[in-house]
PQR file with spaces between the fields and no chain letter, atoms N, CA, C, O and H, PARSE charges and radii, in Angstrom:
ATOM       1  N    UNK     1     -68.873  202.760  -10.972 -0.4000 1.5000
ATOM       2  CA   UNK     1     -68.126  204.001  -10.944 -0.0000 2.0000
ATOM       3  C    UNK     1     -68.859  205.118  -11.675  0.5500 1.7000
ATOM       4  O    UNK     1     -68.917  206.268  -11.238 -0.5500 1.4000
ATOM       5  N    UNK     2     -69.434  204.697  -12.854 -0.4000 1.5000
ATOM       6  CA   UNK     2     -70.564  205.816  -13.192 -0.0000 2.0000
ATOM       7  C    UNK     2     -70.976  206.265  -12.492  0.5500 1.7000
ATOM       8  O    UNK     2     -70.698  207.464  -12.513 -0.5500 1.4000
ATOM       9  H    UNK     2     -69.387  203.764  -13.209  0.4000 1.0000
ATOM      10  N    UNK     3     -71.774  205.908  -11.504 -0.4000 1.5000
ATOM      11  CA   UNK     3     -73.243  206.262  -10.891 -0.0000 2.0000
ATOM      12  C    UNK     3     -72.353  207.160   -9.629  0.5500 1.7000
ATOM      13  O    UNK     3     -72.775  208.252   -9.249 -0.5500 1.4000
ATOM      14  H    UNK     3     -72.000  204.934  -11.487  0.4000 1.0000
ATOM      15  N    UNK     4     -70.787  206.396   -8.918 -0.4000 1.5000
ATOM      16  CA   UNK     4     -70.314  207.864   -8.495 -0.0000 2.0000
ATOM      17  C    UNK     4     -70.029  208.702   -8.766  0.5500 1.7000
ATOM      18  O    UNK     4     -69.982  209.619   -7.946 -0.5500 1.4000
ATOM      19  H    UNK     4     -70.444  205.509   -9.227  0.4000 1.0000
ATOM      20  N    UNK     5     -69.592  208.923  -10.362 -0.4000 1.5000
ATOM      21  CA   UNK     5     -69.169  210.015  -11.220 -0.0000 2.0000
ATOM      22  C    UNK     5     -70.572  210.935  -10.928  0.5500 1.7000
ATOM      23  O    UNK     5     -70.453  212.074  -10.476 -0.5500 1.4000
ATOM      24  H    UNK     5     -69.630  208.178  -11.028  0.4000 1.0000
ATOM      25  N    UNK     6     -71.662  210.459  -11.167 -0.4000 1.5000
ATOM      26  CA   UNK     6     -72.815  211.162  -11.415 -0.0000 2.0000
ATOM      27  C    UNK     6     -72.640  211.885  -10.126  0.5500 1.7000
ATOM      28  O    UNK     6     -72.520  213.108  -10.064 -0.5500 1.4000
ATOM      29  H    UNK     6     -71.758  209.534  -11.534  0.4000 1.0000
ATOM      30  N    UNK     7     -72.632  211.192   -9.237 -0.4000 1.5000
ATOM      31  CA   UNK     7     -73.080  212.008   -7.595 -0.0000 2.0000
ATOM      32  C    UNK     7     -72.420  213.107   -7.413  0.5500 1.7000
ATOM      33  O    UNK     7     -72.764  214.220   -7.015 -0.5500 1.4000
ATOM      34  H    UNK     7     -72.730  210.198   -9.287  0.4000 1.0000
ATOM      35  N    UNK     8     -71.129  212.534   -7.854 -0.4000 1.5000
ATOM      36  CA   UNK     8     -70.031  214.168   -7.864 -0.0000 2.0000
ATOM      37  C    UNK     8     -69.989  214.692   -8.984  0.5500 1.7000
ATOM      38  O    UNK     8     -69.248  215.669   -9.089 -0.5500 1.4000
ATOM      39  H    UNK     8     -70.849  211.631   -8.177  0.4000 1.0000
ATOM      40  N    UNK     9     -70.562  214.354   -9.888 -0.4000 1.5000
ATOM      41  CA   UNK     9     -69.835  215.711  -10.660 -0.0000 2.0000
ATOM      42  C    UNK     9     -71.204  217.040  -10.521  0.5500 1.7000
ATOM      43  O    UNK     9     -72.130  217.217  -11.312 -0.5500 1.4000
ATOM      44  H    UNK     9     -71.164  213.561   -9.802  0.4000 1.0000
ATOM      45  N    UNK    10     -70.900  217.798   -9.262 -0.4000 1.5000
ATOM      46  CA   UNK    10     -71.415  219.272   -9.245 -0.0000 2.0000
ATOM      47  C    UNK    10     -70.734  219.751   -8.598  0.5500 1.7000
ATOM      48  O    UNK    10     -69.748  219.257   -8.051 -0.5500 1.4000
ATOM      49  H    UNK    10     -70.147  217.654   -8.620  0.4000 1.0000
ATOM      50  N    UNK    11     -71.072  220.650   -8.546 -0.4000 1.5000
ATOM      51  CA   UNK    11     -69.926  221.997   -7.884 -0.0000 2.0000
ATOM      52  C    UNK    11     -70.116  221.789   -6.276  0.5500 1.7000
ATOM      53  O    UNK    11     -69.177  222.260   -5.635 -0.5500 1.4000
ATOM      54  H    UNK    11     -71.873  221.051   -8.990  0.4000 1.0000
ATOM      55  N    UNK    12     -70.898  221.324   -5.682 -0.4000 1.5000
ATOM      56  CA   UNK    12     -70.679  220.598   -4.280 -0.0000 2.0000
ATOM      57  C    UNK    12     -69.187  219.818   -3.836  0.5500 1.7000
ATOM      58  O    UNK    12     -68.572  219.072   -4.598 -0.5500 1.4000
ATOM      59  H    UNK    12     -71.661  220.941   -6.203  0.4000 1.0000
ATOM      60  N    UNK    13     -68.883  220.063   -2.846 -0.4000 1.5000
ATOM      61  CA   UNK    13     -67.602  219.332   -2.600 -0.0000 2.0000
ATOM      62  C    UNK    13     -68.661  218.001   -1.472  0.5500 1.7000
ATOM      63  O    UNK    13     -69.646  218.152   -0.749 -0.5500 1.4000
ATOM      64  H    UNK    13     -69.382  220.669   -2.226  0.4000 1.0000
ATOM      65  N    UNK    14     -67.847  216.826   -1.824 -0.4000 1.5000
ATOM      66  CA   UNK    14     -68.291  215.431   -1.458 -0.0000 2.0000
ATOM      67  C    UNK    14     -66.903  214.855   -0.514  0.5500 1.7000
ATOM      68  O    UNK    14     -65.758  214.696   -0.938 -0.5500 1.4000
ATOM      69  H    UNK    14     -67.047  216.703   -2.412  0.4000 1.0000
ATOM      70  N    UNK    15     -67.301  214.664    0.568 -0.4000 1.5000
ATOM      71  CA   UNK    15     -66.423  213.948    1.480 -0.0000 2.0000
ATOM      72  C    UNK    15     -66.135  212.235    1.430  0.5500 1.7000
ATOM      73  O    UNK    15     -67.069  211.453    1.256 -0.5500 1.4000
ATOM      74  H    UNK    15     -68.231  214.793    0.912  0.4000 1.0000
ATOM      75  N    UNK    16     -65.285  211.960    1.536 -0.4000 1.5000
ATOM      76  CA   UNK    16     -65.328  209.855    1.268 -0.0000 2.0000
ATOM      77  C    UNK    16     -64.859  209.320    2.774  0.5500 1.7000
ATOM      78  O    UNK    16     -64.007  209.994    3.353 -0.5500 1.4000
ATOM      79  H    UNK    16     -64.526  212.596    1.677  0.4000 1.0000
ATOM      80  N    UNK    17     -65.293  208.339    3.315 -0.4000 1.5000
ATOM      81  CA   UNK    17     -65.151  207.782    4.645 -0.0000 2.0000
ATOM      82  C    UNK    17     -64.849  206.348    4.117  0.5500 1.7000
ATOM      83  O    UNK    17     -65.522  205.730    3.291 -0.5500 1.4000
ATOM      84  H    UNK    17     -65.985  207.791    2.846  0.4000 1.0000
ATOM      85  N    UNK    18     -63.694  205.924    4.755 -0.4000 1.5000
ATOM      86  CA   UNK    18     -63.326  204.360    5.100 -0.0000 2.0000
ATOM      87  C    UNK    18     -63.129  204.249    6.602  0.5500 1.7000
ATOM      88  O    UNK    18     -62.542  204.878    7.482 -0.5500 1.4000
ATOM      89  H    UNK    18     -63.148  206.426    5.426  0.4000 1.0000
ATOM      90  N    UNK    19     -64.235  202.659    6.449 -0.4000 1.5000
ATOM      91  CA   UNK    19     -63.767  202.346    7.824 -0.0000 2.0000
ATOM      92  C    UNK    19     -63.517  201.102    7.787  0.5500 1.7000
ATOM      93  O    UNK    19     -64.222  200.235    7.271 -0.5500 1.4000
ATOM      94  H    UNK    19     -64.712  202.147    5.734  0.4000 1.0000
ATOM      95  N    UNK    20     -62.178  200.926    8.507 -0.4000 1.5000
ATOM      96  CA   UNK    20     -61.760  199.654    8.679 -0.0000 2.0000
ATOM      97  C    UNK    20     -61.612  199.031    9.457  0.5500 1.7000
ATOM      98  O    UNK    20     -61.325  199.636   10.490 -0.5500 1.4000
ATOM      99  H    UNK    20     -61.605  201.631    8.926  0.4000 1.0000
ATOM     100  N    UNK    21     -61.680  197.492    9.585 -0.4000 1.5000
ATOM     101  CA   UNK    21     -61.642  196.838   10.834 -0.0000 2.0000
ATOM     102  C    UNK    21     -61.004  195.148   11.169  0.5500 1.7000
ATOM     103  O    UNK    21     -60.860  194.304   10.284 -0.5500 1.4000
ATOM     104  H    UNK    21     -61.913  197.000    8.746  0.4000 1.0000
ATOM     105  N    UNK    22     -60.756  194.979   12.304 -0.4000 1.5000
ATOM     106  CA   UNK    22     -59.735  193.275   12.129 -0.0000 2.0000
ATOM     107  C    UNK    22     -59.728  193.193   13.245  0.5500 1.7000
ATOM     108  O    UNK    22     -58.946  193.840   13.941 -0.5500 1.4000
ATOM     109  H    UNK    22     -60.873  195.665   13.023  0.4000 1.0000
ATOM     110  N    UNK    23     -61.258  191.756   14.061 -0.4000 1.5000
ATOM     111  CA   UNK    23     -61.256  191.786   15.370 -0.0000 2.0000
ATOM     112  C    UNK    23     -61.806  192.847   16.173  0.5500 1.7000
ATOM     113  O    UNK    23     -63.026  192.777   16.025 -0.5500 1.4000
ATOM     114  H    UNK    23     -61.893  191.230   13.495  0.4000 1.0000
ATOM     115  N    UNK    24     -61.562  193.647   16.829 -0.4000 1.5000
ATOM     116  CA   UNK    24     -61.867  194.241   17.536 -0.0000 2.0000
ATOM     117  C    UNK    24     -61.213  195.923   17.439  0.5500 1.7000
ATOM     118  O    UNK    24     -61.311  196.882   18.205 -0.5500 1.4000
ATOM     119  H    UNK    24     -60.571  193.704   16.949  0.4000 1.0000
ATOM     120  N    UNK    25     -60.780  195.801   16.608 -0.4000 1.5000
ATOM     121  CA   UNK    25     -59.635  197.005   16.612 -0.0000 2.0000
ATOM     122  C    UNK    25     -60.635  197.821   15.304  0.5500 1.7000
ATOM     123  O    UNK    25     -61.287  197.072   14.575 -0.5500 1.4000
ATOM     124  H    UNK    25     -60.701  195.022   15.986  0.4000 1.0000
ATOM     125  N    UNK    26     -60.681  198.768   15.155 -0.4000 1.5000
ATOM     126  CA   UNK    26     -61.523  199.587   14.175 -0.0000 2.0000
ATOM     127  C    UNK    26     -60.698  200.882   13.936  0.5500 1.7000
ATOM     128  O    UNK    26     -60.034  201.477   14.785 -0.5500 1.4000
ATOM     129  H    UNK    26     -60.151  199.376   15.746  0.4000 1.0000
ATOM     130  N    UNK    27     -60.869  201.234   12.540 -0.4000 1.5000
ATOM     131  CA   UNK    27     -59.953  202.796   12.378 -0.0000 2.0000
ATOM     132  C    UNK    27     -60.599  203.141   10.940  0.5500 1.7000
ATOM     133  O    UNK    27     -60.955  202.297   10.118 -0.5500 1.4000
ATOM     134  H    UNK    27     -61.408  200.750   11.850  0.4000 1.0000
ATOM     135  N    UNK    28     -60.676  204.435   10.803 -0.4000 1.5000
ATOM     136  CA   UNK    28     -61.124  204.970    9.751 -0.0000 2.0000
ATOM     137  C    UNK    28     -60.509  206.367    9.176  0.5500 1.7000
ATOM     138  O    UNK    28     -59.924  207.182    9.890 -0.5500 1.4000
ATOM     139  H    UNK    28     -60.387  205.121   11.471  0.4000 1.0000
ATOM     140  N    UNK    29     -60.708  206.502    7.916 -0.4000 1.5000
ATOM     141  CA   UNK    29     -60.020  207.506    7.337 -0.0000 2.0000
ATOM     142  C    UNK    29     -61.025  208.490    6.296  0.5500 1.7000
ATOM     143  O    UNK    29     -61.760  208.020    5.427 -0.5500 1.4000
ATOM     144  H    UNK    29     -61.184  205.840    7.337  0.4000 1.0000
ATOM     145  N    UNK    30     -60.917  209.494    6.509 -0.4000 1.5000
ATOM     146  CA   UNK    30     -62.227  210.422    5.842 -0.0000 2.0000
ATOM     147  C    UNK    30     -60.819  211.291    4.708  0.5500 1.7000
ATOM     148  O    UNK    30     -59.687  211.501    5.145 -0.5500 1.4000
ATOM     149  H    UNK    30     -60.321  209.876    7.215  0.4000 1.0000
ATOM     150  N    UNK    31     -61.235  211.641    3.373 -0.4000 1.5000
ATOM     151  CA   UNK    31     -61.094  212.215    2.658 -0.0000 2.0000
ATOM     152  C    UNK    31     -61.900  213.339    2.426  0.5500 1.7000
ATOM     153  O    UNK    31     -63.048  213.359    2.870 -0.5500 1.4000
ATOM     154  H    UNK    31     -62.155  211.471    3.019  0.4000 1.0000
ATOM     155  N    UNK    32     -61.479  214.197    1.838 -0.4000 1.5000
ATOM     156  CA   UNK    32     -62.679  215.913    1.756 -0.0000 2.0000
ATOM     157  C    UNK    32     -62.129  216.459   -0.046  0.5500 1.7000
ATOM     158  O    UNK    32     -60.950  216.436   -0.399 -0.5500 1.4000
ATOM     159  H    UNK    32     -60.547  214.180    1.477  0.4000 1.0000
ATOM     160  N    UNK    33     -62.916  216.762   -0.659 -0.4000 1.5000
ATOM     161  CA   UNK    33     -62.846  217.034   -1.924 -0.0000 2.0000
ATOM     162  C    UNK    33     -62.769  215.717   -2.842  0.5500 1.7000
ATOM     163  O    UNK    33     -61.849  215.313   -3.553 -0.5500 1.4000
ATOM     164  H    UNK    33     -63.874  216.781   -0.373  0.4000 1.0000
ATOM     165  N    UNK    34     -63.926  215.232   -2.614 -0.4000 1.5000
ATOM     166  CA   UNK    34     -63.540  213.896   -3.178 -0.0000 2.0000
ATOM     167  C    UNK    34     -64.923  213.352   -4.370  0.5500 1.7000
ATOM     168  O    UNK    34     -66.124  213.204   -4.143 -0.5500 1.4000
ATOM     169  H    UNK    34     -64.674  215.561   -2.037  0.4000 1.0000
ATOM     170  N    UNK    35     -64.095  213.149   -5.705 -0.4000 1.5000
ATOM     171  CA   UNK    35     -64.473  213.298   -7.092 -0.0000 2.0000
ATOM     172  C    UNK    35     -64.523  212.382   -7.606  0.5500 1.7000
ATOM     173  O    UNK    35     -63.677  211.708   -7.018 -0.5500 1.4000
ATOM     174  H    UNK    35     -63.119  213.269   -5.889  0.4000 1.0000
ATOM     175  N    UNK    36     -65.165  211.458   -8.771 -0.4000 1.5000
ATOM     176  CA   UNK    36     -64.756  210.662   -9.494 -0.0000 2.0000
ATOM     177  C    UNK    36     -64.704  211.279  -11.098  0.5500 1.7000
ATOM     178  O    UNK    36     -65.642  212.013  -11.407 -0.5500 1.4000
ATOM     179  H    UNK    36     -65.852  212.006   -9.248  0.4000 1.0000
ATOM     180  N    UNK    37     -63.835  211.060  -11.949 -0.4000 1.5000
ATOM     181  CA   UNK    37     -63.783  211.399  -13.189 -0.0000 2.0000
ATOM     182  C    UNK    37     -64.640  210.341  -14.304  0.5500 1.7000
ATOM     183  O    UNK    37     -64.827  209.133  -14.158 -0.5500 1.4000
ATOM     184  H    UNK    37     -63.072  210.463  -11.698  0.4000 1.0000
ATOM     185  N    UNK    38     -65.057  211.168  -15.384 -0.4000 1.5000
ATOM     186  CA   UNK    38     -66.353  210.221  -16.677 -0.0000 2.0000
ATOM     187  C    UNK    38     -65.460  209.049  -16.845  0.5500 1.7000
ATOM     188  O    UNK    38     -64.314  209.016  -16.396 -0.5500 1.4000
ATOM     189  H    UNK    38     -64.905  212.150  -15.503  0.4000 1.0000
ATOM     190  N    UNK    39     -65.919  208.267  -17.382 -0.4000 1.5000
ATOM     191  CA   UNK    39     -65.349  206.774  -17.569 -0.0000 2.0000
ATOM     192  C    UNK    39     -64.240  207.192  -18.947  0.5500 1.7000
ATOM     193  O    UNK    39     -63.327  206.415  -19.226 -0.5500 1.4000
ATOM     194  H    UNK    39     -66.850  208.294  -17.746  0.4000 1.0000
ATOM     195  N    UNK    40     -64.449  208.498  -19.744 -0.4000 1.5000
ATOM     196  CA   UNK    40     -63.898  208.847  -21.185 -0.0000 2.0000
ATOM     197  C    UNK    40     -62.193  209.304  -20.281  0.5500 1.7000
ATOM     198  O    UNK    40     -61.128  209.218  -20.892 -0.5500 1.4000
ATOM     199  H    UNK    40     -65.191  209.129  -19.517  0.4000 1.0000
ATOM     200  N    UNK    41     -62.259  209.687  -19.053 -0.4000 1.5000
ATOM     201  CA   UNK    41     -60.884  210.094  -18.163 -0.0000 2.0000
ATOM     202  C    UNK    41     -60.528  209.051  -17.202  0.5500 1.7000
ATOM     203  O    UNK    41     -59.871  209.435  -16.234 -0.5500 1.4000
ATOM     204  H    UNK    41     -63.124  209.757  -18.557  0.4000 1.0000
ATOM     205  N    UNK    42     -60.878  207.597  -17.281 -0.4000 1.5000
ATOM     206  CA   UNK    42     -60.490  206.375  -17.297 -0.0000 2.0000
ATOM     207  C    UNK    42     -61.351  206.526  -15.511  0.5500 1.7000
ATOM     208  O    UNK    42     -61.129  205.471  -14.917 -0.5500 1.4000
ATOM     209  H    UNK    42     -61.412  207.285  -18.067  0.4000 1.0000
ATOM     210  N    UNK    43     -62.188  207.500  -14.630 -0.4000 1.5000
ATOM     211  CA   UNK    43     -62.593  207.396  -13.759 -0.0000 2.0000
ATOM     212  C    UNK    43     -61.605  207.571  -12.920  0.5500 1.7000
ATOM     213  O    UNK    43     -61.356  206.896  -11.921 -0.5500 1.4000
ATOM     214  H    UNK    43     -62.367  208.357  -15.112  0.4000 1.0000
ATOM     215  N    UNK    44     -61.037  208.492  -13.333 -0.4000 1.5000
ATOM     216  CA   UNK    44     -59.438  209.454  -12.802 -0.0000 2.0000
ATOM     217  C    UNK    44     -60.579  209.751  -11.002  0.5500 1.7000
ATOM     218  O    UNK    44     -61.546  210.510  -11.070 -0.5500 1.4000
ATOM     219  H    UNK    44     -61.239  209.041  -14.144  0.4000 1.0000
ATOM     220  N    UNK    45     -60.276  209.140   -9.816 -0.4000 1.5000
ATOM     221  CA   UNK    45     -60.039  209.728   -8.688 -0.0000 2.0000
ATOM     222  C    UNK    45     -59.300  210.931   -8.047  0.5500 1.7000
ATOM     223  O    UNK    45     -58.085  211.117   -7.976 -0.5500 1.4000
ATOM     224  H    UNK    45     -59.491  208.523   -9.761  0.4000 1.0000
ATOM     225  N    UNK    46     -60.511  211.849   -7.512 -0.4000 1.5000
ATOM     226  CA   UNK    46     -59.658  213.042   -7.006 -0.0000 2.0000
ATOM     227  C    UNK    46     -60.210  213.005   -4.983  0.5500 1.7000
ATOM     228  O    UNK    46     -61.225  213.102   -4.293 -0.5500 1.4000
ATOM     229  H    UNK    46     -61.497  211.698   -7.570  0.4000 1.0000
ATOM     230  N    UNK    47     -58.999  212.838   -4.866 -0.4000 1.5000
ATOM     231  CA   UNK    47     -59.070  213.426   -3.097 -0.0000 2.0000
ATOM     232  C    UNK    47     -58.429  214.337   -2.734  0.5500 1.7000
ATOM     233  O    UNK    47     -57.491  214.813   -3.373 -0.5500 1.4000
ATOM     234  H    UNK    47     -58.174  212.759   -5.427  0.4000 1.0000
ATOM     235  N    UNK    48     -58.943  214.843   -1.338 -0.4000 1.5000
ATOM     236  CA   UNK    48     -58.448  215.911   -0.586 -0.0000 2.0000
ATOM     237  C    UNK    48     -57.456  215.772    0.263  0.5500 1.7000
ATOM     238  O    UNK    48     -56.367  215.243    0.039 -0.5500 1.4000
ATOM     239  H    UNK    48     -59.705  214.457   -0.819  0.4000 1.0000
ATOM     240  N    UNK    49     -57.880  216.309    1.363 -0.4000 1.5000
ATOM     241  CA   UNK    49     -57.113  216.336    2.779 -0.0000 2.0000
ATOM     242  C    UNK    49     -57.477  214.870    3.378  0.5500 1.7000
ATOM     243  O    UNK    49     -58.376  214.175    2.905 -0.5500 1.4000
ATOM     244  H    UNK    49     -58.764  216.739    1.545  0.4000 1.0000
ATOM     245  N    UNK    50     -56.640  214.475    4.511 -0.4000 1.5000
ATOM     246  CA   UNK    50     -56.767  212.879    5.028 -0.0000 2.0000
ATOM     247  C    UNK    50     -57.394  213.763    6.536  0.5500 1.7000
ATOM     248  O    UNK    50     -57.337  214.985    6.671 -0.5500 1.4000
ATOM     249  H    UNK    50     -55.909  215.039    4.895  0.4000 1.0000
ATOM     250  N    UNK    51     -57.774  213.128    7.205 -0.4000 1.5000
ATOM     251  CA   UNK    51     -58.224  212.537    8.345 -0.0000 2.0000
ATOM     252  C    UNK    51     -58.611  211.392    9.059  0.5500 1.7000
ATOM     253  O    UNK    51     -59.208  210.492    8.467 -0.5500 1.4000
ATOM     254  H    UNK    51     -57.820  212.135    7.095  0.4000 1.0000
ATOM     255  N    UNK    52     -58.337  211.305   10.309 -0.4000 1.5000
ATOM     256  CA   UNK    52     -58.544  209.766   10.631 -0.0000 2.0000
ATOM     257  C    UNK    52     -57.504  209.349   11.573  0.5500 1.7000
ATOM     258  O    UNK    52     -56.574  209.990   12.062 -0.5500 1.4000
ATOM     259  H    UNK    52     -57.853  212.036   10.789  0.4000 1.0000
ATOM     260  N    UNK    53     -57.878  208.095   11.723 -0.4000 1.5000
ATOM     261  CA   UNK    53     -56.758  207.371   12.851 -0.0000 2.0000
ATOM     262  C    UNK    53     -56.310  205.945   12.107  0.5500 1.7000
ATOM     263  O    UNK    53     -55.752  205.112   12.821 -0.5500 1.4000
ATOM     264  H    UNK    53     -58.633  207.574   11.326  0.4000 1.0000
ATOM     265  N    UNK    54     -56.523  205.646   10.759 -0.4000 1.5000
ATOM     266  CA   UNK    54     -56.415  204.649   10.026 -0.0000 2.0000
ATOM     267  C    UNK    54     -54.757  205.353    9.573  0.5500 1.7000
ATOM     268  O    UNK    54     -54.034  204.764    8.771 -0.5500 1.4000
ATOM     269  H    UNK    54     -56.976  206.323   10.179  0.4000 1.0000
């Protein structure tokens, strides 16, 4: 979780993608404004808006 804290913490906004799957069936869900907080703010998660078909 550090090393994602690192990636985000700049003033860039960072998008997050899940994709999921079971068999044959696949669906995914994208997040937009998406942050991790220093390990001292317990690695407090911040997301955005949803998208997706998950």
């Amino acid at each position: 979780l550090e090393k994602i804290h690192e990636l985000t913490n700049t003033p860039t906004q960072y998008e997050v993608r899940f994709d999921l799957g079971s068999g044959s069936e696949r669906k995914y869900a994208v997040y937009d404004n998406f942050k991790v907080a220093p390990s001292k703010q317990k690695f407090k998660l911040t997301i955005g808006n949803y998208k997706g078909n998950a």
